[in-house]
C-alpha positions as CSV (number, residue, x, y, z in Angstrom):
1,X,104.4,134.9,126.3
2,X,104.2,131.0,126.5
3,X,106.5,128.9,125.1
4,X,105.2,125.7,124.0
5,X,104.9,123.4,120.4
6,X,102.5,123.6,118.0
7,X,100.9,120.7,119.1
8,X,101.3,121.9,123.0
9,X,99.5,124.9,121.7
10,X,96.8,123.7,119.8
11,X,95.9,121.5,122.6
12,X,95.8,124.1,125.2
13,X,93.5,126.1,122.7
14,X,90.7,123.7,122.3
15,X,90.7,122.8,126.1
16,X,89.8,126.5,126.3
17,X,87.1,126.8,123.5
18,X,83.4,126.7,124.7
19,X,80.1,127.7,122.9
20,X,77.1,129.2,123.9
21,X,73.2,129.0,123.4
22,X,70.5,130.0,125.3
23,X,72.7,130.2,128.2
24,X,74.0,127.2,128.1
25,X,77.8,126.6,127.7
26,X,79.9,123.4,127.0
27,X,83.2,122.6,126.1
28,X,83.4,123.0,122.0
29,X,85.9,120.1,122.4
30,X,85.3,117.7,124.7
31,X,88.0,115.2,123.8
32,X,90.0,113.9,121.3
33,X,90.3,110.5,119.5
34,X,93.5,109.3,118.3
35,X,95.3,106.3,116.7
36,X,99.4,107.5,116.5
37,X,102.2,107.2,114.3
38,X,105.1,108.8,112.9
39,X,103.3,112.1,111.6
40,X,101.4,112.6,114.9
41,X,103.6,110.4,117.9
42,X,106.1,113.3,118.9
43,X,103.5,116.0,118.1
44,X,100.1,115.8,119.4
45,X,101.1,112.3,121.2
46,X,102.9,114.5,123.3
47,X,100.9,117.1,123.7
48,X,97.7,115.2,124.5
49,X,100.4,113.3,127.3
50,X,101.3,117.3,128.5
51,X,97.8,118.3,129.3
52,X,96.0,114.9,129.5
53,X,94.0,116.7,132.8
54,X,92.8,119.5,130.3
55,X,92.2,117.4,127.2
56,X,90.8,113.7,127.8
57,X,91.9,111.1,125.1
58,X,90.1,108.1,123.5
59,X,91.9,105.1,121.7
60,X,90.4,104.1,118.7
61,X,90.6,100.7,116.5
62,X,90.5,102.5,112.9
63,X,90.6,106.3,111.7
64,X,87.3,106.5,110.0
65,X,85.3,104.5,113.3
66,X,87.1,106.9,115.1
67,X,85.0,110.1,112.8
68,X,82.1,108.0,113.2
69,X,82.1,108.1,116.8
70,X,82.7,111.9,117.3
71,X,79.7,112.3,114.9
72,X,77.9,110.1,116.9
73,X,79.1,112.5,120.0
74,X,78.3,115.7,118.1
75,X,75.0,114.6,116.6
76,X,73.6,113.6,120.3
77,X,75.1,116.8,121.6
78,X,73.2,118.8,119.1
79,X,75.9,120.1,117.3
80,X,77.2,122.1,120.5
81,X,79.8,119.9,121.6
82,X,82.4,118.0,119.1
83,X,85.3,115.5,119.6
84,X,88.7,116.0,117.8
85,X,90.4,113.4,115.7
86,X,94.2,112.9,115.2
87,X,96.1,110.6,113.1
88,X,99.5,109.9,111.5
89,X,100.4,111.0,107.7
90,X,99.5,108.3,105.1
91,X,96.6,105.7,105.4
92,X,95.8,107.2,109.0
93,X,94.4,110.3,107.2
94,X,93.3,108.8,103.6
95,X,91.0,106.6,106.5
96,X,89.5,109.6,107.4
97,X,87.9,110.7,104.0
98,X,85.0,108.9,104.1
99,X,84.2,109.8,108.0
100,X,84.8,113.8,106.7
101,X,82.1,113.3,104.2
102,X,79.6,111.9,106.2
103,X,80.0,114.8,109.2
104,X,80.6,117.5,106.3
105,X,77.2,115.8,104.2
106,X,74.9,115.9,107.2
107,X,76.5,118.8,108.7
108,X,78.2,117.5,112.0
109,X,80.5,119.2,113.7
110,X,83.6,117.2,114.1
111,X,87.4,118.1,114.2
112,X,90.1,116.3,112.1
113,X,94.1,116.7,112.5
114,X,96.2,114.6,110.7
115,X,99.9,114.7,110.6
116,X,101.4,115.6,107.5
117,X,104.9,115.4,105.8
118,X,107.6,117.6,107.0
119,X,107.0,121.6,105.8
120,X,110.9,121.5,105.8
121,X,111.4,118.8,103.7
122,X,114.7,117.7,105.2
123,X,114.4,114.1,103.5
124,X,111.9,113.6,100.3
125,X,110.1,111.8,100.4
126,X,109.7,110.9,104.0
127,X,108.0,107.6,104.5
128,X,104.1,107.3,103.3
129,X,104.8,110.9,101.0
130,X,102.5,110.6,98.2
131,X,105.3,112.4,95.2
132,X,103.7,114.1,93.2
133,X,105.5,115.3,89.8
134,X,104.1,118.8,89.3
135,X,103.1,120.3,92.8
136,X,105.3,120.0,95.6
137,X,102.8,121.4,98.2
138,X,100.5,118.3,97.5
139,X,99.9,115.4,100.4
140,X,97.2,112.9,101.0
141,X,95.4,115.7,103.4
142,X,94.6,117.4,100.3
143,X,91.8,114.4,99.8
144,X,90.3,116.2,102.8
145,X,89.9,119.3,100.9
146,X,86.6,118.8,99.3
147,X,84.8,117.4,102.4
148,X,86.2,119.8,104.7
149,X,84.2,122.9,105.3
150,X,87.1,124.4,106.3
151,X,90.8,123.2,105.6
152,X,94.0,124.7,106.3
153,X,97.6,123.1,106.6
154,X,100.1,124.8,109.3
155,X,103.4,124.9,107.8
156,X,104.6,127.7,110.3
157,X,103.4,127.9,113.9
158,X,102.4,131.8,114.2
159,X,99.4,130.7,111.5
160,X,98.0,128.6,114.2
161,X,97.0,131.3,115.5
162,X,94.3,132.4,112.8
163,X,93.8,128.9,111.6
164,X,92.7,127.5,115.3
165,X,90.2,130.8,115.3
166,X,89.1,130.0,111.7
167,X,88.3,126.2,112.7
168,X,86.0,126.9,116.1
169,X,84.1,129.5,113.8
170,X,83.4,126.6,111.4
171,X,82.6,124.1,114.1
172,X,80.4,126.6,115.5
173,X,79.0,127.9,112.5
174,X,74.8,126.7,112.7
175,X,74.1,127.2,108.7
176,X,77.7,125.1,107.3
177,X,79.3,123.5,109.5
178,X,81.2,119.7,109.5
179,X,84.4,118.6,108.9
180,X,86.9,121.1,110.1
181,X,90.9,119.6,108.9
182,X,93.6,121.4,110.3
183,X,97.1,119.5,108.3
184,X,99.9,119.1,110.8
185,X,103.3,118.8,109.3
186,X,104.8,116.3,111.5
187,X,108.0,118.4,112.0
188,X,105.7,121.7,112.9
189,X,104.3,119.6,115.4
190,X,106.8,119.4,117.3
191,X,108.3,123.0,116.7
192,X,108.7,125.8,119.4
193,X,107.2,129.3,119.5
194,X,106.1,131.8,122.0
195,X,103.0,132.2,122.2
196,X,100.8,135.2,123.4
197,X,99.0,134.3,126.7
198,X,95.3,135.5,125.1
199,X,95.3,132.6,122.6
200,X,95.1,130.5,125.9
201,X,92.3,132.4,127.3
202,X,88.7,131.2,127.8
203,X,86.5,132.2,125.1
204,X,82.7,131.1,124.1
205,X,81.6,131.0,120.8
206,X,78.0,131.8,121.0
207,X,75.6,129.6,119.0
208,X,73.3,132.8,116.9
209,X,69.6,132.3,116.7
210,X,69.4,134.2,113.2
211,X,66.0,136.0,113.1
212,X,64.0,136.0,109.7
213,X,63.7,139.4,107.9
214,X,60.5,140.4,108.2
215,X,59.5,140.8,104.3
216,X,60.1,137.2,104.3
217,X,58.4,136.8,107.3
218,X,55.3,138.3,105.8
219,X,55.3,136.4,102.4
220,X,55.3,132.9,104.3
221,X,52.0,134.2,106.4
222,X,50.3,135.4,103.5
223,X,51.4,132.0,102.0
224,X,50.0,130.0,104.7
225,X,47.1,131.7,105.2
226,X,46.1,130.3,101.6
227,X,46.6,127.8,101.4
228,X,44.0,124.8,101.3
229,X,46.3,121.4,101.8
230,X,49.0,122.6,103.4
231,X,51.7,120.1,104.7
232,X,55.1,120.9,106.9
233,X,58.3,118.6,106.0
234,X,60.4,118.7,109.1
235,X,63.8,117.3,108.6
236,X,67.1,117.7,111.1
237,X,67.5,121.4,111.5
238,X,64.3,121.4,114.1
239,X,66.2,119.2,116.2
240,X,69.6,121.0,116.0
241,X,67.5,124.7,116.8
242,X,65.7,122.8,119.2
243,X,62.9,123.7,117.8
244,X,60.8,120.5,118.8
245,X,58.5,122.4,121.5
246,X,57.7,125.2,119.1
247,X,56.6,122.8,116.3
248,X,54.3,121.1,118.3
249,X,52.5,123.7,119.3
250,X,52.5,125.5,115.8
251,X,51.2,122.7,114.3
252,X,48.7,121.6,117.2
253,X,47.4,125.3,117.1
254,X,47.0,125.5,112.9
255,X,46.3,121.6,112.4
256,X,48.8,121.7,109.8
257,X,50.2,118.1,109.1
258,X,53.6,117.4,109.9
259,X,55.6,114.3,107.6
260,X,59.3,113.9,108.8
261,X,62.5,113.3,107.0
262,X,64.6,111.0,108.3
263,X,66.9,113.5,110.1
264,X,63.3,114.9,111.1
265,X,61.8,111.7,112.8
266,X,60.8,112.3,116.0
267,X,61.1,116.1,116.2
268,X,57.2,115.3,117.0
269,X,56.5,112.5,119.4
270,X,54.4,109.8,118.5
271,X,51.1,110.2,119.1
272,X,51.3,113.5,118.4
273,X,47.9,114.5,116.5
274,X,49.7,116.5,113.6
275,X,52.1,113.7,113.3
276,X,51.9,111.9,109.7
277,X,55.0,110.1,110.1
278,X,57.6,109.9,107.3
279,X,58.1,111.0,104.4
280,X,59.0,110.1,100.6
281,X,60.6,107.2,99.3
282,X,61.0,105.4,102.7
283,X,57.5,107.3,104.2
284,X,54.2,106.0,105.4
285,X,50.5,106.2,102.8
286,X,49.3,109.1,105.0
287,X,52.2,111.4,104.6
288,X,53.1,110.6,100.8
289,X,49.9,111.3,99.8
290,X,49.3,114.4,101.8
291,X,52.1,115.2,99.8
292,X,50.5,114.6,96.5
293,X,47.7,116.9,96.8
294,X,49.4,119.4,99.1
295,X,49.1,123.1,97.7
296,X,51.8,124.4,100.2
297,X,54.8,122.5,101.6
298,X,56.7,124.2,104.3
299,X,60.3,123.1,104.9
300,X,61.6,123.5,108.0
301,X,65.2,122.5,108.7
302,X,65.1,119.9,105.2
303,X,67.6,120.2,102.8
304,X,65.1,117.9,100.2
305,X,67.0,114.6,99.6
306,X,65.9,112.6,96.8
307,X,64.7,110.2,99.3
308,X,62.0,113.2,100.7
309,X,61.1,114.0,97.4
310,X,60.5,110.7,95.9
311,X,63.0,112.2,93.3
312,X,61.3,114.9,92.2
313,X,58.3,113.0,91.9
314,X,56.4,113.8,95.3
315,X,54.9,116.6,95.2
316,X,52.4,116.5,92.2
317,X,49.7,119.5,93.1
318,X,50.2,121.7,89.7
319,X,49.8,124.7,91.3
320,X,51.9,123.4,94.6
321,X,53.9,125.9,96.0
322,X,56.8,126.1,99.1
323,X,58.1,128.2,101.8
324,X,61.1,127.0,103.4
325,X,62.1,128.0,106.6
326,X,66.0,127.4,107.2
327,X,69.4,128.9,109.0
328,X,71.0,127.8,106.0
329,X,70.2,130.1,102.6
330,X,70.9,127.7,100.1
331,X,68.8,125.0,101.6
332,X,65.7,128.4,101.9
333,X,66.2,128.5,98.2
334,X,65.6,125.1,97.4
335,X,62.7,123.9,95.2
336,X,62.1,127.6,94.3
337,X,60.7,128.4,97.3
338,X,59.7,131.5,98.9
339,X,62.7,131.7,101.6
340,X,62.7,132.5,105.3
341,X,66.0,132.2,106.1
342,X,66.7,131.8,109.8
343,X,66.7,129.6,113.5
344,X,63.7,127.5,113.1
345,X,62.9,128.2,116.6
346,X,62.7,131.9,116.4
347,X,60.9,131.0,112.6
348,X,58.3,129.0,113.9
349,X,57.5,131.1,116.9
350,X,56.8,134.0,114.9
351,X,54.8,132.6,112.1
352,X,52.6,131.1,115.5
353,X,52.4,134.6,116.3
354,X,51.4,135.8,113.2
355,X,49.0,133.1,112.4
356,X,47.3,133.0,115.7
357,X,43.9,131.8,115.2
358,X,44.6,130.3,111.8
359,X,43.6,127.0,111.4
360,X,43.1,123.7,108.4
361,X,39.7,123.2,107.9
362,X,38.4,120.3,109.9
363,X,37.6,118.2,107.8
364,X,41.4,117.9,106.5
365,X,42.5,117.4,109.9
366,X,39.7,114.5,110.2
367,X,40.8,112.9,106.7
368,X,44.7,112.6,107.6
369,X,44.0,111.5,111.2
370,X,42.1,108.5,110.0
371,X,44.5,108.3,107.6
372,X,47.2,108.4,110.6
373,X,45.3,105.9,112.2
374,X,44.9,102.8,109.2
375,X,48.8,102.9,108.9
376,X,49.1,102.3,112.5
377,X,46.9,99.1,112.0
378,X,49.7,98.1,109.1
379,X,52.5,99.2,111.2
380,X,51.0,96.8,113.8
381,X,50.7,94.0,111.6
382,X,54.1,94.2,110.5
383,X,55.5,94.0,114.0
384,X,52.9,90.9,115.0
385,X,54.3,87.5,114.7
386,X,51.4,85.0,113.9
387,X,54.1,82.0,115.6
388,X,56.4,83.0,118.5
389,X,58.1,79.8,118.1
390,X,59.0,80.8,114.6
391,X,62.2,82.8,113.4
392,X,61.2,86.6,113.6
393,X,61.7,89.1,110.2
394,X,63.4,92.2,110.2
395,X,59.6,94.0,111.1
396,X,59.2,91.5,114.1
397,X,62.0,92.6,115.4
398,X,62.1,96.1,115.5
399,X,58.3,95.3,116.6
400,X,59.4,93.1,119.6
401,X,61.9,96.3,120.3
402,X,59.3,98.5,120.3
403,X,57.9,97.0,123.2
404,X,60.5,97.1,125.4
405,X,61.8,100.4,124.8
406,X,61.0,104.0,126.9
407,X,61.9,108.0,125.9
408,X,65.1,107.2,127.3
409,X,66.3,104.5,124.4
410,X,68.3,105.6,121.3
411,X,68.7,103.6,118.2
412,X,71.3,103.8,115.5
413,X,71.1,102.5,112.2
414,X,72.8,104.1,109.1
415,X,72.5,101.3,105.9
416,X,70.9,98.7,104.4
417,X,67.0,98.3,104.6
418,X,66.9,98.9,108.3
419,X,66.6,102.6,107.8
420,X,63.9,102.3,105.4
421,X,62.1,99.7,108.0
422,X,62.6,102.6,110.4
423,X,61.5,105.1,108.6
424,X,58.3,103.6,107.9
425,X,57.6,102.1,111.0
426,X,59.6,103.3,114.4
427,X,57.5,105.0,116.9
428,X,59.8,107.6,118.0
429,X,59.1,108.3,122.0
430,X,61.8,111.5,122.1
431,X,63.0,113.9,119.9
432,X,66.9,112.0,119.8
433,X,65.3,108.5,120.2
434,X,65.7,108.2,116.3
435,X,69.2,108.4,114.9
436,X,69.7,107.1,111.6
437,X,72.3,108.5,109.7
438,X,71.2,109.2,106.0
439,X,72.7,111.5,104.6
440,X,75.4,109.6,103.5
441,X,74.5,105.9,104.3
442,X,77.7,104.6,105.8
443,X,77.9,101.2,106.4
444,X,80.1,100.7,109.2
445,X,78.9,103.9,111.0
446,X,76.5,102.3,113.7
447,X,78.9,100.5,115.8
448,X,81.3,103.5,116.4
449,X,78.7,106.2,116.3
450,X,76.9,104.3,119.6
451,X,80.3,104.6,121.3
452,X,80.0,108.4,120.8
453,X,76.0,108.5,121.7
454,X,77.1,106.7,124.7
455,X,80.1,109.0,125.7
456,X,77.3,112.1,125.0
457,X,74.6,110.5,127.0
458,X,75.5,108.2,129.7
459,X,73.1,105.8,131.7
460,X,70.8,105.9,128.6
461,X,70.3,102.3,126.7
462,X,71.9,102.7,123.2
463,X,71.0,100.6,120.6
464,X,73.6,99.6,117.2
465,X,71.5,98.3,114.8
466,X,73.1,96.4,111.8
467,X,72.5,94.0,109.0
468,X,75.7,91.4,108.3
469,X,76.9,93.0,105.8
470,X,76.9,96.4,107.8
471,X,78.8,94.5,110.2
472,X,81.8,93.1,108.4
473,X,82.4,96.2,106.9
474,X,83.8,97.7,110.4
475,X,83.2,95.8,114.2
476,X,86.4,96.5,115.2
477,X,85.6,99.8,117.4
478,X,83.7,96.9,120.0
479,X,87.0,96.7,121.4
480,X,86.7,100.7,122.2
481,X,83.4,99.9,124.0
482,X,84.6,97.2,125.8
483,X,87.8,99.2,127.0
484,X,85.6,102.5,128.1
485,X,83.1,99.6,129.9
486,X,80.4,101.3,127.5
487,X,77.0,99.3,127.5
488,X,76.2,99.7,124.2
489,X,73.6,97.1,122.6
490,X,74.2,95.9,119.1
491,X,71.6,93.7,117.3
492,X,72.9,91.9,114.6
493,X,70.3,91.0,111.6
494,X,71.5,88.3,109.9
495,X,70.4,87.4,106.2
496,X,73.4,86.2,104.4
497,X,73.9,89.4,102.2
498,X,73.6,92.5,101.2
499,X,69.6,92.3,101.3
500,X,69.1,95.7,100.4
501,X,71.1,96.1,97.6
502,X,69.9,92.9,96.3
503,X,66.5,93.5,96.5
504,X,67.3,96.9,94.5
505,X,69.0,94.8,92.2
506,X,66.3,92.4,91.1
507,X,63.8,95.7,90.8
508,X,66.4,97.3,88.4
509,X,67.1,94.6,86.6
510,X,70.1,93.4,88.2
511,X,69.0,89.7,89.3
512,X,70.5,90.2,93.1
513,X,74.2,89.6,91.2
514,X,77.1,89.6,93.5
515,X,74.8,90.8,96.5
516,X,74.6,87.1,98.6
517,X,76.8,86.2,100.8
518,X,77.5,82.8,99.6
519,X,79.7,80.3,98.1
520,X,80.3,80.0,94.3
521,X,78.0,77.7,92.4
522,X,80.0,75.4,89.6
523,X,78.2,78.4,87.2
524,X,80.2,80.7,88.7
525,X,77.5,82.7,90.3
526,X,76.8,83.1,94.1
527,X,74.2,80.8,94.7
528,X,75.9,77.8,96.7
529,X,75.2,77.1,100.3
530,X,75.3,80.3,102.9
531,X,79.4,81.4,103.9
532,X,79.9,79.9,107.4
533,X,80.8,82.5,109.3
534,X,79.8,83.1,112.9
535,X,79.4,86.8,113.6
536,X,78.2,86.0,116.6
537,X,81.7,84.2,117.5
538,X,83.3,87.4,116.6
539,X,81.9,90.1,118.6
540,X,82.5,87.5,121.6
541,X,85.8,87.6,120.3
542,X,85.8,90.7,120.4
543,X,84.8,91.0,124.2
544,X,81.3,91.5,123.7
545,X,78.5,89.2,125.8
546,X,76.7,87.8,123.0
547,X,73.0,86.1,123.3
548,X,72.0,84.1,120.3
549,X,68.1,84.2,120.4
550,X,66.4,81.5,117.7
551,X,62.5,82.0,117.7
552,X,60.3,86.2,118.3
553,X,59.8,84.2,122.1
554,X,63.8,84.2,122.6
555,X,64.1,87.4,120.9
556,X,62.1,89.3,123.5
557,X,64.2,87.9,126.2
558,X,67.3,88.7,125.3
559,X,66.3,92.4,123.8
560,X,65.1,92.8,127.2
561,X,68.5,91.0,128.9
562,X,70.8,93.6,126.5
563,X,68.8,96.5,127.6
564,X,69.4,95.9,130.8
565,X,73.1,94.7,131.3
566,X,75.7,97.0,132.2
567,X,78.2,95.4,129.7
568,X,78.3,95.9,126.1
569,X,76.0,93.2,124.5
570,X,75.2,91.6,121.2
571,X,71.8,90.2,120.6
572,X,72.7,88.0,117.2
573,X,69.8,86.6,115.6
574,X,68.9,85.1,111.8
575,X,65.8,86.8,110.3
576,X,63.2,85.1,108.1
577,X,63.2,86.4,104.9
578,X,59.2,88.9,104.8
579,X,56.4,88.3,103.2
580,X,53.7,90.0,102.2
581,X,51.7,89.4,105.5
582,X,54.4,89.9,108.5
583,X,57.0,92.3,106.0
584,X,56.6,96.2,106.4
585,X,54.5,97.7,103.8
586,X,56.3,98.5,100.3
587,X,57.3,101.8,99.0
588,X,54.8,104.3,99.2
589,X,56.5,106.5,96.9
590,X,59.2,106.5,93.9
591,X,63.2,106.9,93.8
592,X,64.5,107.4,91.0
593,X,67.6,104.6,90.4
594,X,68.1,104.4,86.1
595,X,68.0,101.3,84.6
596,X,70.1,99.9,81.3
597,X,68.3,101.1,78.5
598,X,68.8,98.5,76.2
599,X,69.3,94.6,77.2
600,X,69.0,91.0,75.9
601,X,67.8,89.7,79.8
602,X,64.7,89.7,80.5
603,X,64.0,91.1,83.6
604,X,66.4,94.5,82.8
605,X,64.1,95.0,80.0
606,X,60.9,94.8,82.3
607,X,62.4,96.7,84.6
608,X,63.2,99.6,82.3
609,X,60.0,99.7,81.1
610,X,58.7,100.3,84.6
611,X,61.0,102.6,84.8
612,X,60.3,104.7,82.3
613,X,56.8,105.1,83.5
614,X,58.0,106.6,86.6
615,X,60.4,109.3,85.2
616,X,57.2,110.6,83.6
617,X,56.3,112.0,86.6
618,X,59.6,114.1,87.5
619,X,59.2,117.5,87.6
620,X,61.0,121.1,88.4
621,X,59.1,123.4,90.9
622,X,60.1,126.7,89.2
């Protein structure tokens, strides 16, 4: 027997845990982020101080940067490796809610232990104890519940013991993992026990490669092999199998057309001759209408976000059908699909067996390659500036970007219209090139989340790509990259706004209200002159070397200065609002956002009638 604290304990523990796939182990926690305070100082302050040679520790700037970086971590380390996040009671852990949801939404292994108030309740309340009237057993972690896949709160140190087990099963867990909240009552923390030595003791959780059941198996090959259009929708879970290798040469070998979500993109690389590029509301021509005359989708790793679906407007075939193949069952079941629940790898190399020799009739292959190719001429046009001298859009450039960059270059973007710029129009080189995080469209998560790519994949350029707005919600965790001398690049896009939103709100109706970031006009609206902040003054102020390119010429200097400098570096640059010649192309596809009904303004009125000739098209696949 050992004994140590809880917090001594736990700490030992997950210095211990590793996982497993394909021969391939790695620490399950690699290290842990904290910011401290009274619920966490005494207890895992301590501890991380004890055994700071067997757990390494990073200093963050705000609770929820901090989840966004260890997402950021787990996502580049493809769900096999995770970071652990500590923080006081109070506003330390309400701050983490949001970065919960976003690992726990898009299934991201990440660890979170805040304090908690005292299990013995010696004083109550204790400072920052939320009191509530008819439950005594209630804290702020409880706001962790619902985007925790797993949640537990240690109010006596032998149930650290199952709980610690319970939490690397989640973390580990390929079909549901995420958020993973262990509560740590602050006075638990710091309490005694002895502890048995085999809690201490190595041990590799290994990462299952479920095999689909054969009658399933046998369905989706009878499925395929009838089909006349067929299309595959790739989304995230090919990259987390690694499945990339097998898909390409599935689909090279049947000519079966591949469209990507946008946890998909890149799982094929471009150029790829079954690559059709994106899909659904954000997607290219060629891929959404594929999708509208497809007869069979296959799924593969998607969990069929409105986005992919065009809100259930996509895929408009009458007699369309799906087969999705999936580790997680209730993603299998989606769409009323014929399931094949299992790895994707071990999926798609067994329907290539089974298929062998099956192929799309060549003229369908001919018809989406040319397809393939007159959206490359639009992509192209979009990322050409008819006057270097002049101020580039948001198209120019990711376009003067995409000729700088290599297979070794990885690009984060999570909000505003930058991911549906990428979507449409990056040309992924890698299969982790392309790392936009949509399920839950954080703004604020690109800064932190390229600390945690960078930590995950050293001596590769990282790129931070964010609008203004994005930017002000949460720069803070610069200061982190500066500290760890990490040379991330972050572009700042600036348009005086919320340009996404506003352009949303002027199609719903909603006349770009309260989206610009500018003074108040004597009307009370805000449609003064632009707010004069310098954002560019800030991240220097911040530590950050900061180039302030004017015209696409500048631009493609200093892109090419940030990718090469060994400090973290802003490139800040004002966009030109786009037109219909140098903009990306516009929506190939619907989303379905519902508009006021009834309205004396004009424009709400027209835009509900459009609107209403849309939701015509919705339909249930039954």
């Amino acid at each position: 027997m050992t004994t140590l604290t809880v917090a001594q304990a736990l700490t030992r523990f997950l210095a211990a845990q590793y996982t497993e796939r394909d021969g391939v182990r790695r620490r399950l926690i690699a290290a842990t982020w904290g910011i401290f305070g009274h619920g966490n100082v005494a207890g895992i302050g301590q501890a991380l101080v004890e055994y700071a040679d067997e757990m390494p520790y990073l200093q963050g700037r705000n609770e929820q940067a901090m989840v966004h970086a260890a997402v950021g971590y787990a996502r580049q380390s493809s769900r096999l490796s995770a970071h652990a996040v500590t923080t006081s009671i109070g506003p330390g852990a309400t701050n983490l809610v949001t970065g919960a949801a976003l690992a726990t939404i898009n299934r991201l292994p990440v660890l979170l232990l805040p304090g908690d108030t005292f299990a013995t309740r010696p004083a109550d309340p204790v400072l920052q104890q939320l009191e509530v009237p008819y439950a005594g057993d209630v804290s702020v972690n409880d706001c962790l519940r619902p985007v925790s896949v797993y949640f537990d709160r240690i109010t006596r140190p032998e149930a650290l013991i199952p709980a610690a087990l319970a939490a690397a099963r989640a973390l580990t867990d390929p079909a549901a993992t995420g958020a993973v909240t262990l509560a740590l009552p602050q006075d638990v923390q710091a309490e005694a026990y002895d502890w048995p030595e085999e809690f201490f003791a190595e041990r590799v959780w290994r990462v299952r490669r479920q095999q689909p059941d054969e009658a399933e198996l046998d369905a989706a090959v009878r499925a395929v092999r009838a089909a006349d259009r067929p299309l595959i929708v790739a989304g995230g879970g090919v990259k987390y199998s690694g499945a990339e290798t097998a898909l390409g040469v599935f689909a090279a070998a049947t000519g079966i057309p591949v469209a990507v979500t946008q946890a998909g993109k890149g799982v094929l690389p471009h150029g790829h001759p079954a690559d059709v590029g994106a899909l659904g509301h954000t997607g290219t021509a060629t891929a959404n209408g594929l999708a509208r005359s497809a007869d069979l989708v296959l799924g593969i790793g998607t969990r069929y976000s409105d986005f992919t679906t065009a809100s259930s407007t996509l895929f408009a075939d009458p007699d369309v059908r799906f087969v999705n193949l999936n580790v997680a069952s209730f993603d299998a079941h989606k769409l009323a699909a014929r399931p094949l629940v299992g790895d994707a790898r071990e999926g798609l190399e067994l329907l290539h067996a089974e298929l062998d020799g099956h192929t799309v009739a060549p003229a369908y292959a001919e018809a989406y390659r040319e397809e393939r190719t007159r959206w490359e001429q639009r992509v192209t046009a979009a990322y050409t500036a008819a006057d270097e001298e002049a101020r580039p859009t948001q198209a120019q450039v990711l376009g003067a970007l995409d000729t700088l960059v290599d297979d070794s270059d990885i690009l984060i973007n999570a909000a505003g219209s930058l991911p549906g710029d990428l979507h449409k129009l990056w040309r992924a080189r890698s299969s982790d090139q392309y790392h936009v995080e949509y399920g839950y469209s954080c703004m604020g998560y690109e800064i932190p989340a390229a600390i945690g790519v960078a930590i995950a994949a050293p001596g590769r350029p990282v790129w931070a790509l964010v609008g203004d707005g994005t930017y002000l919600m949460n720069p803070t965790e610069i200061v982190t990259a500066v500290q760890q001398a990490l040379p991330i690049k972050v572009v700042i896009l600036q348009n005086h706004g919320y340009a996404s939103i506003g352009g949303l709100s002027e199609a719903v109706g909603g006349e770009r209200y309260g989206t610009a970031y500018r003074f108040r006009a004597r009307d009370g609206g805000f449609t003064g002159a632009p707010l004069p902040v310098d954002l560019a003054a800030n991240a220097a102020s911040l530590g950050m070397r900061v180039l302030t390119p004017r015209t696409v010429r500048d631009l493609r200097e200093a892109l090419a200065d940030a990718r090469s400098s060994t400090v973290p570096t802003c490139v800040y640059v004002e966009t030109e609002t786009a037109d219909t010649v140098s903009g990306p192309p516009p929506a190939q596809a619907w989303w379905d956002v519902p508009v006021a009904e009834t309205s004396t303004r004009p424009s709400a009125v027209k835009a509900r009638e459009e609107y209403d000739r849309h939701v015509t098209a919705r339909r249930r696949h039954l």
